[in-house]
C-alpha positions in Angstrom: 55.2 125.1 1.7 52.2 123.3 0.5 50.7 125.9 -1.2 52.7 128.0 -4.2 52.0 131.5 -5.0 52.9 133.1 -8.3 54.9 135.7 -7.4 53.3 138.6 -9.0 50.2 137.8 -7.2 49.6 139.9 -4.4 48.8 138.7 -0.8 45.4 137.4 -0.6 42.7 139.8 1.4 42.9 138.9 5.0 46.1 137.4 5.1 47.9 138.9 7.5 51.4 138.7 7.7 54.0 139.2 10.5 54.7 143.0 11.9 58.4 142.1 12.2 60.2 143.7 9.1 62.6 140.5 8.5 60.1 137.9 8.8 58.3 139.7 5.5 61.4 139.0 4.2 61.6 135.3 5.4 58.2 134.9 3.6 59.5 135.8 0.5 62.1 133.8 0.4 60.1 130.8 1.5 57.4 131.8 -1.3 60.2 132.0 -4.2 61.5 128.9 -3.2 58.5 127.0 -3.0 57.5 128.2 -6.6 60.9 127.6 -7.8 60.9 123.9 -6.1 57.6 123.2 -7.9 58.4 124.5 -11.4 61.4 122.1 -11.2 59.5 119.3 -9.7 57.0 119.9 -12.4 59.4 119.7 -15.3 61.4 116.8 -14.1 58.1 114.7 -13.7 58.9 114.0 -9.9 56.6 112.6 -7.4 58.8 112.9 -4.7 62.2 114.3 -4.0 65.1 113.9 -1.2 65.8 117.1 0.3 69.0 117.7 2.1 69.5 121.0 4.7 73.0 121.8 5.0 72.8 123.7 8.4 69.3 123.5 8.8 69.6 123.9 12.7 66.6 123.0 14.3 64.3 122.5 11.0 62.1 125.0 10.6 62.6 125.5 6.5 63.2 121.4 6.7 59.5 120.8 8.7 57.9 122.5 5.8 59.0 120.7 3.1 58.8 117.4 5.3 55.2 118.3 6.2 54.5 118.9 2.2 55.1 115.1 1.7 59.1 115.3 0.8 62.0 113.1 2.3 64.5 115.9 4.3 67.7 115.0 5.5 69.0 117.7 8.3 73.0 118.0 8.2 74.3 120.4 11.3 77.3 120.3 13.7 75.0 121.0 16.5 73.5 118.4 18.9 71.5 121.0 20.4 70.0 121.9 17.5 69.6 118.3 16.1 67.8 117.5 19.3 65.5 120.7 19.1 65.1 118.8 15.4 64.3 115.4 17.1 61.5 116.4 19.3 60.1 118.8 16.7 59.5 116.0 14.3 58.5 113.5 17.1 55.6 116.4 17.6 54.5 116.5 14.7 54.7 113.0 13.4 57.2 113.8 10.5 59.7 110.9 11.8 59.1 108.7 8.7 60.4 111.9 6.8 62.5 114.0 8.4 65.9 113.0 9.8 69.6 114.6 11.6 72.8 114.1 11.1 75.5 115.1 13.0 77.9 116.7 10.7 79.3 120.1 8.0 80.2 120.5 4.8 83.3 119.0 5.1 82.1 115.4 5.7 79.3 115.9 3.8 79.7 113.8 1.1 81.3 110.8 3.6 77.7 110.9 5.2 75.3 111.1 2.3 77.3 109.3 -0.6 77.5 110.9 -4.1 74.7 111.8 -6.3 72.5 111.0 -3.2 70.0 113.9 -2.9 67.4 115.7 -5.3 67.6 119.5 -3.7 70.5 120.7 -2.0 69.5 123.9 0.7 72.3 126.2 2.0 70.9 129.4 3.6 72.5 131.6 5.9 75.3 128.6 6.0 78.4 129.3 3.6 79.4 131.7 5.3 80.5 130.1 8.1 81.9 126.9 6.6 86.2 127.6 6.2 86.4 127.0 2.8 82.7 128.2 1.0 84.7 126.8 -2.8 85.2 123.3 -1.6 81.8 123.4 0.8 80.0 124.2 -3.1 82.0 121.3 -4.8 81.0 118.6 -1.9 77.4 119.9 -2.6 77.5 119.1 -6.4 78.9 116.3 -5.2 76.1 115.1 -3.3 73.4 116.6 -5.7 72.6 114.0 -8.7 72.5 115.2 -12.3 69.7 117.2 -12.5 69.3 118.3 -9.0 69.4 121.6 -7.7 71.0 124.1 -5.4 69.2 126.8 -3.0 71.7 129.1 -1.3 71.5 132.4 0.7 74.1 134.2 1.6 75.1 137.6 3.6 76.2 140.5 0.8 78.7 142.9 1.6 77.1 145.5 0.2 74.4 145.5 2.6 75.8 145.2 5.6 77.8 148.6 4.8 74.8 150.7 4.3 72.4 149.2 7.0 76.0 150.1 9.6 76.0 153.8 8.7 73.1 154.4 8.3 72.6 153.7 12.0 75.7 156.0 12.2 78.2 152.9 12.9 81.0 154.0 10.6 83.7 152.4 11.8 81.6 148.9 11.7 80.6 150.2 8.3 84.1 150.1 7.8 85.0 146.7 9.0 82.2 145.6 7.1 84.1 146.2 3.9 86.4 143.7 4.0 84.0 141.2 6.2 85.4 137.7 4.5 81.5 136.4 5.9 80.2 138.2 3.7 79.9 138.1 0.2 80.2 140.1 -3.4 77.5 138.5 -5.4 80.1 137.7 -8.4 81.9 136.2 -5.9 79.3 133.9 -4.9 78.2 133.2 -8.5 81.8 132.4 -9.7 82.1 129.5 -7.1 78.9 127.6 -7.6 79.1 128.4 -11.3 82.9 126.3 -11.0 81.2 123.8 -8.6 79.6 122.7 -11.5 75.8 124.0 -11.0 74.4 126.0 -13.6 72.7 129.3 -12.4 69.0 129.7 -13.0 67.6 132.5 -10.6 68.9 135.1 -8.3 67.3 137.7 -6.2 67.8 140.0 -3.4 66.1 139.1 0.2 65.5 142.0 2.4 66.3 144.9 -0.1 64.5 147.2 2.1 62.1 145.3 5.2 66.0 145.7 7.7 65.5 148.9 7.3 61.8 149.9 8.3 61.3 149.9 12.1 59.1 147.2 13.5 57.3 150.1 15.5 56.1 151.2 11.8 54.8 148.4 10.8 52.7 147.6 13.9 51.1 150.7 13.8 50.2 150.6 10.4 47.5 147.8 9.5 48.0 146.2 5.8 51.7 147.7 5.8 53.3 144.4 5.9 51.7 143.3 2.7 52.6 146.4 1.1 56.1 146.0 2.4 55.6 142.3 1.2 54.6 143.4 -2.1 57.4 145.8 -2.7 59.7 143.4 -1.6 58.8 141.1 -4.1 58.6 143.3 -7.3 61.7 144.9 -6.8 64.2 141.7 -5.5 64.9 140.9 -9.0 66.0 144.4 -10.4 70.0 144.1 -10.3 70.7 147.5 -8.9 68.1 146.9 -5.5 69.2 143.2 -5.7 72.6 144.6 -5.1 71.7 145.9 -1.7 69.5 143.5 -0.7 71.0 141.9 2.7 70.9 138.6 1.5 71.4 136.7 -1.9 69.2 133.9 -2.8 70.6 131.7 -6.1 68.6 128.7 -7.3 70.7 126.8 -9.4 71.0 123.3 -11.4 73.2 120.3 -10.9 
């Protein structure tokens, strides 16, 4: 995450990314973070930042910001993962940066102390926690003044069209009233009450789960292009809407 590209710039010549659909989409949302993480950095004058990963599993978004020079604090029920975690780091030297914790949302704040981190990150993770209100209030409570909030969650919205569109109806159905995933008000309403202040939002995955992988690999240069379309249409509410995931960047 060294390196930040403005996001209306298109993928350098050469640069050729994945042929799975969904890591195009993983890119993005690891390119939008990293600008968004540097814009804030820049404005707050910071050197350096404390990063926590709130189900960061075995590190791989938590490496990359370790590896860019920043302090990253892994927090995941797993000692599986958090082991996967240990001997990552260990490989790659990142043990004077990069530490696990045993431990969720609901101890959180027991285990870091209040106002205690810079950058709070919660992908893929609220929607498994019991109670995603209170999760959001023990991460503001853990965030110091200032400090900001990366989440991704799972919209509902999504996960109805991709079902029946593959002609599962009755799981299109179920996924209707799916309380893991999420109405993007929804999601907005409870970190806006958390006390965070909303800055950005955009869709990940608008379109890349639904072009087959086959496609892609037999087309040279299409993952750019799906790359690039991905990226100039994740902002626009109506495609943001559908998007499979919701990314909101947001200020303690």
């Amino acid at each position: 995450m060294g390196e930040v590209r403005p996001e209306s710039r298109p993928p350098r010549a050469g640069r050729r990314r994945s042929t799975r659909p969904r890591a195009v989409a993983e890119a993005l949302l690891v390119d939008r973070l990293s600008a968004q993480l540097a814009d804030w950095q820049s404005r707050r004058g910071l050197s350096d930042y404390a990063v926590t990963d709130l189900g960061g599993g075995t590190g791989t978004l938590a490496m990359n910001l370790a590896e860019a020079g920043h302090r990253v604090t892994v927090v995941d029920p797993s000692l599986d993962a958090l082991a996967s975690l240990q001997r990552r780091t260990a490989e790659r030297g990142l043990g004077d940066r990069l530490q696990g914790i045993q431990g969720d949302a609901g101890n959180l704040v027991e285990l870091l102390g209040e106002a205690s981190t810079d950058v709070m990150i919660c992908h893929r993770t609220l929607e498994v926690v019991d109670d995603p209100a209170t999760a959001l209030t023990a991460m503001a409570t853990a965030v110091r003044p200032g400090g900001v909030l990366s989440v991704v969650v799972p919209q509902r919205r999504a996960a109805v069209i991709s079902q029946a569109l593959q002609g599962h109806i009755g799981a299109a159905l179920e996924a209707i009233d799916d309380p893991a995933r999420f109405d993007l008000d929804q999601v907005l309403s409870m970190i806006n009450d958390a006390g965070f202040s909303v800055t950005d939002i955009e869709g990940i995955g608008v379109l890349s789960h639904h072009v087959p992988a086959a496609m892609i690999e037999s087309e040279p240069g299409l993952a750019d292009q799906l790359y690039e379309l991905e990226s100039r249409i994740s902002r626009d509410p109506a495609f943001r809407a559908i998007a499979a995931w919701a990314h909101i960047f947001a200020v303690r």
